[in-house]
C-alpha positions in Angstrom: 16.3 21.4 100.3 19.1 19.5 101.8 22.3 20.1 100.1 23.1 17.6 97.5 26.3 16.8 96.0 27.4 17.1 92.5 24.0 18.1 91.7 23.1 21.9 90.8 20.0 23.4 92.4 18.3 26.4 93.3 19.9 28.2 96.4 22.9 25.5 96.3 26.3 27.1 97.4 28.7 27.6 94.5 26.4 30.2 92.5 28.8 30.0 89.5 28.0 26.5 88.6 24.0 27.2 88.9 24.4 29.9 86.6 26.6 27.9 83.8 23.9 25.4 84.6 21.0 27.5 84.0 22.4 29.0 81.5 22.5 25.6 79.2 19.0 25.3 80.1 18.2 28.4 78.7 19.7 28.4 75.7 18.2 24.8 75.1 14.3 26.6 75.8 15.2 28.0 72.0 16.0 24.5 70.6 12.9 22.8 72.3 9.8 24.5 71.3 6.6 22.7 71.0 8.7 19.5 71.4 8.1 16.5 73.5 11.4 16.3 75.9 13.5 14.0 77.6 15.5 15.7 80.9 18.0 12.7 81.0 19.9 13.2 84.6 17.4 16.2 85.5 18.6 16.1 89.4 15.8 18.3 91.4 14.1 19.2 88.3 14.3 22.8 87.8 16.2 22.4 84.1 12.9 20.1 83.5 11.2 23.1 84.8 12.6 25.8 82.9 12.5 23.4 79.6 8.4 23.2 80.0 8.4 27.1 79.3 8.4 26.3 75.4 8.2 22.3 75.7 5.1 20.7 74.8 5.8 18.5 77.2 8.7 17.2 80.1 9.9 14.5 81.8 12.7 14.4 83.7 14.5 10.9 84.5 17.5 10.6 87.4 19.1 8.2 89.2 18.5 9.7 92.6 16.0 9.1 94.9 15.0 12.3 97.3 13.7 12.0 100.4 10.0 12.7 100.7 10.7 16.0 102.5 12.8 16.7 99.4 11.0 15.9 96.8 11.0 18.7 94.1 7.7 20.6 93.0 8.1 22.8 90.4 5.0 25.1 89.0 4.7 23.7 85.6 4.5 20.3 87.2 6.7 18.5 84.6 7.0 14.5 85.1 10.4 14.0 87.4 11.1 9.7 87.4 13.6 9.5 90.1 15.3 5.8 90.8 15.7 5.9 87.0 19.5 4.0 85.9 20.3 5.5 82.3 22.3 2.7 81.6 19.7 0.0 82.2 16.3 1.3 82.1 14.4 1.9 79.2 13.4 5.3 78.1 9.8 6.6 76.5 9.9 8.2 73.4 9.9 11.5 72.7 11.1 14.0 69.8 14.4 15.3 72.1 16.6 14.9 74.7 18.5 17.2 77.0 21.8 15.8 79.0 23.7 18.5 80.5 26.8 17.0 82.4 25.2 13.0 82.9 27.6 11.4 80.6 30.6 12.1 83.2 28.9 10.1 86.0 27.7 7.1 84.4 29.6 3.7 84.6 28.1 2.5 81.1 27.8 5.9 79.3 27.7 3.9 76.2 24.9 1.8 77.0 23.0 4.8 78.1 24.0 6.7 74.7 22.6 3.0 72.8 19.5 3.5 75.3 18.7 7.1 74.4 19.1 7.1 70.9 16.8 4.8 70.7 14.2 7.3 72.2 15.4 10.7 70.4 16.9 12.1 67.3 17.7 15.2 68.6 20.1 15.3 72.0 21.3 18.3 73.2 23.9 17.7 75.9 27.4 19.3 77.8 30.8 17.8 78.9 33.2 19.0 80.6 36.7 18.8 79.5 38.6 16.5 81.8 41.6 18.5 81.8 39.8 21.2 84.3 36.6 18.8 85.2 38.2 15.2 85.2 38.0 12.4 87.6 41.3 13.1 89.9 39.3 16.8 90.3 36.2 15.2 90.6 35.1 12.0 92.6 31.9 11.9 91.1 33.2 11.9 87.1 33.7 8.5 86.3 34.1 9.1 82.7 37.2 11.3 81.4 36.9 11.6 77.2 38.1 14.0 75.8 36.2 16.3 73.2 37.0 14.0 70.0 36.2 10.9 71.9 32.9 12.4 73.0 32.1 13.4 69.3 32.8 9.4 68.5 30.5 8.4 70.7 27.4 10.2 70.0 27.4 8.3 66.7 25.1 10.9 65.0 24.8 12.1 61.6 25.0 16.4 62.1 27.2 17.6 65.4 26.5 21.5 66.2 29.2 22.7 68.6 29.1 25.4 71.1 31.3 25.6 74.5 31.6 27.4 77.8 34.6 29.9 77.3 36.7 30.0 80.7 35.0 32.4 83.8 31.9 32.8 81.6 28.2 31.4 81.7 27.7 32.1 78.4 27.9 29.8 75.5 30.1 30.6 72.9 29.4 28.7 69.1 32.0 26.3 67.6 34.6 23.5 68.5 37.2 24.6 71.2 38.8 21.8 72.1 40.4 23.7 75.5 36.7 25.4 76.6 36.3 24.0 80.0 32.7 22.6 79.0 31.6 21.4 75.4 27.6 21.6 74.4 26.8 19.8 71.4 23.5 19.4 68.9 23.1 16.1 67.9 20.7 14.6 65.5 20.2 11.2 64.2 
């Protein structure tokens, strides 16, 4: 697979970032079982694949569009939608979402939060703290809140709070405001 940028994958350069990546993923597997899941900004598909090992079922939605010599195949086979705009296009129902570092990139992430809750009452997503992560780091971020504005946003009803201590994959459980990446439970 070519290499892609700002998107985590299987072999990419950079093995840190795949393993906080997968890591998420994991930990999510616990959180997902028997559910029907929404992989919103799912990139190549390999979180959509690791989240159909206790799924009932998958389907992963992204904005990119591979090449057909790089589309992703995964075992499991879980549904990948590519060309898919999280800000404008609708989503399917389903009884929860996953959205590990999406909210960052998006131009509307409000729209897109409107657009998902519609679809799920439980989210499970990350963010990274713009103080290490933010848009003068990172080209790609478009979106610099902070943890309390991120909390504001998700306009649920219970907020469970774990976070990416610094130099480890590993989630760690409560608010830290300084962690470099937050990952929060959210039901409606």
């Amino acid at each position: 697979m070519a290499e892609l940028p700002e998107r985590a994958y299987p072999g990419m350069p950079g093995y840190s970032t795949m393993s906080e990546h997968a890591m998420r993923y994991a930990w999510a597997c616990g959180l997902v079982g028997g559910l029907d899941v929404l992989d919103l900004g799912c990139g190549t598909g390999y979180g959509s694949e690791m989240l159909s090992w206790t799924a009932r079922r998958v389907r992963g939605f992204d904005l990119w569009q591979p090449e057909q010599d790089d589309l992703p195949t995964w075992p499991s086979a879980p549904e990948l939608h590519f060309s898919h705009d999280l800000c404008t296009d609708p989503l399917p129902s389903a009884d929860a979402g996953v959205m590990f570092e999406v909210l960052e990139h998006l131009p509307d992430p409000l729209a897109a939060l409107e657009r998902i809750w519609s679809a799920v009452s439980l989210l499970i997503l990350s963010f990274p703290n713009p103080t290490y992560h933010g848009s003068p780091l990172n080209p790609w971020h478009v979106n610099d809140w902070p943890l309390g504005r991120v909390e504001t946003h998700l306009e649920a009803t219970t907020i469970e709070h774990f976070h990416q201590p610094h130099g480890s994959p590993l989630l760690a459980p409560g608010r830290d405001a300084e962690a470099p990446f937050w990952v929060m439970v959210a039901r409606r």
